[in-house]
C-alpha angles and dihedrals in degrees: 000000000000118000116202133174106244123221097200104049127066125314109287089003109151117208116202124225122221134158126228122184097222121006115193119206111210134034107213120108094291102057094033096054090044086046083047096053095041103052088043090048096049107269085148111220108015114177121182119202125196134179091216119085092235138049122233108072126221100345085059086081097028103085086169105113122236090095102126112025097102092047128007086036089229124104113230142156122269094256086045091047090051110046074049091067094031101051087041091055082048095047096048088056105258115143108235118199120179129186091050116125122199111224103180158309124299096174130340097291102028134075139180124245137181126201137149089283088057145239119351141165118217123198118185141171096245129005119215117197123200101148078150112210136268144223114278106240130224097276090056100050085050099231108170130225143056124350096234125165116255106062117120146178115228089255096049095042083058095043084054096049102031114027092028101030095224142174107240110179137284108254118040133197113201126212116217138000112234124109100290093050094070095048090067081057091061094046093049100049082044084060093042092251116151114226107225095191142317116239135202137176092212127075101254137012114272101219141086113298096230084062096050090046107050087044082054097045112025109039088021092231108174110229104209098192121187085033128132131201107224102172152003117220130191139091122237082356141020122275102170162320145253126232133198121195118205089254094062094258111141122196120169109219123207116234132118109228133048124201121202110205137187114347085126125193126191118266080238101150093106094047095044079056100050096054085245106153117249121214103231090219102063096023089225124095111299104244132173129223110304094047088266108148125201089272112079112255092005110122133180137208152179122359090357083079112043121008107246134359117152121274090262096059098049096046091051080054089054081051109052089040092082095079101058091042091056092044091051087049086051109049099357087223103168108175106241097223133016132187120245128243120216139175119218108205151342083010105085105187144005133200129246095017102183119064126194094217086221099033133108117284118266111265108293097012093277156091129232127220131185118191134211101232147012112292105174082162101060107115098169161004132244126205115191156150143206087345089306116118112227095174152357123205123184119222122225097205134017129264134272136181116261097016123097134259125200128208113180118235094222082122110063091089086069098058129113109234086202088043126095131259123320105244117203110190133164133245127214118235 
């Protein structure tokens, strides 16, 4: 190990030097499972780095079951789910430090970290990022009035109840109604808390049914759609919110404690300092196929991508991730020029988003596609390029905010690599 004095830390401060094969950003169920399949698979030295002081990602403050099913065909809880990941990137010899934050960029393949033991630089072979997203908070949804206490993101809201075992209010308001959403439900009726209402701006929830219904039914959690918060009021702690329905009407409505939950944004700070280039869809770094972004040997997985996808998916992401990364360490092959890939409206992202015309297909031969509204009239969707249309897929249901669409890439042979960016739009029925 290399010592060297540091310019950018304290006075005097000495930042080791160390190389890694393949370091891996990020220890949620993305980077654990690809840790996990390269260091069984012969990557040679994978170490994965995390700020948090423990490894597991979200699920590791989510004790609602559901964890397992897509991937490990078990179900389990979200702390079981992630010592699973965590004890299988272990197992398979990777070396897992948590409490290491990663401050910057110091050439292509090396990056710069602080943790208790110090300052280090760290140089691998690939990097793999899956620092996941996160929920946006109140600020950035701009929502006006008072700074109580009591507001929460559903993350926030978990880490309270489950890792700190604290008291977080009586009466609850919950924003949004996606998955997640109701998981929040779930964490605040665990921690006696009574749910006010739920409340979304679009015209029906965009989760499962069972999971509406039984919101509805079971714990009699009222679901306001077409409702907006305006404002928090309350001064030292929250007494209350604003609403606003979609006919003008406005209530305020007593609790004292507001959850925001979804609107998720990629945890995209390291990419946007490295130079990597971001896809303005999905907010995250634009990647192909095979997880490559536009830096050589700098690959991304899981939620970074594509906020946000459940933990089984990302970690069967982490997990296919490993091929291309050995095959980079091998013959360090990067394509010199790939074609975009773009949405028109109402679709509002698509992943992956760039395509190598002679490259392998994207992971289970498709696309996915999330859209802004509500669009119950979308029949189709339309691949194309240059005004030439490459393929047509019906839709079986229409489209919602929050819950996945699926084009098939049968198509990418069909592109022209000279040619401009590939378009997906929709067509009304």
């Amino acid at each position: 190990m290399n010592a060297t004095a540091d310019n950018g830390g304290p006075p005097g401060a000495v930042r080791r030097e160390r190389s890694v094969d393949v370091l891996v950003v990020g220890a949620g169920p993305a980077g654990l499972a690809a840790a996990a399949r390269l260091a069984a698979t012969g990557a040679g030295a994978v170490e994965v780095v995390d700020r948090e002081e423990q490894a597991g990602g979200i699920p590791r403050h989510c004790y609602h079951a559901g964890f397992g099913l897509r991937d490990l065909r078990r179900p389990m809880s979200g702390p079981a789910y992630a010592r699973h990941w965590s004890d299988t990137a272990a197992g398979a010899g990777a070396l897992v430090r948590t409490g290491v934050s990663v401050t910057g960029w110091a050439g292509p393949l090396t990056v710069d970290t602080t943790s208790r033991d110090g300052l280090e630089r760290l140089t691998a072979g690939a990097v793999v990022l899956a620092t996941g997203a996160r929920e946006r908070p109140r600020a950035a949804r701009l929502v006006p009035g008072t700074r109580p206490a009591g507001v929460f993101t559903t993350g926030e809201l978990q880490q309270a109840v489950h890792l700190h075992h604290q008291p977080v209010g009586a009466r609850a308001v919950v924003v949004g109604a996606e998955p997640v959403s109701y998981s929040a439900v779930r964490t605040l009726r665990d921690a006696g808390v009574e749910v006010a209402a739920m409340v979304t701006d679009q015209p029906r929830p965009q989760s499962s049914w069972p999971a509406g219904f039984g919101a509805r039914l079971h714990r009699r959690v009222p679901l306001l759609t077409g409702t907006t918060v305006t404002e928090l009021f309350g001064r030292g702690r929250l007494t209350g919110v604003a609403l606003r329905h979609t006919d003008g009407r406005t209530v305020t409505l007593g609790c004292d404690t507001v959850v925001f939950t979804g609107d998720w944004i990629p945890e995209h700070e390291l990419v946007r300092l490295g130079g990597i280039t971001l896809d303005r869809g999905t907010r995250g770094p634009a990647v192909d196929t095979v997880f490559r972004t536009g830096t050589a040997g700098v690959f991304a997985v899981g939620n970074l991508l594509h906020a946000v996808e459940p933990a089984g998916t990302a970690a069967r992401e982490g997990r296919l991730v490993a091929g291309p990364v050995l095959r980079y360490l091998s013959d360090g092959r990067w394509p010199d020029r790939q074609l975009a890939v773009e949405v028109d409206a109402p679709l509002r992202w698509v992943a992956p988003n760039r395509i190598d015309p002679r490259g392998p297909r994207p992971p289970l031969g498709r696309f996915a596609l999330r859209t802004a509204r509500p669009a119950g009239r979308l029949s189709a969707l339309v691949v194309s390029q240059d005004g030439r249309v490459l393929h047509r897929e019906r839709l079986r249901r229409g489209a919602l905010p929050n819950r996945p669409l699926y084009v098939s890439a049968d198509w990418i042979d069909r592109t022209d690599p000279g040619g401009g960016p590939v378009v997906i739009t929709g067509q009304d029925g």
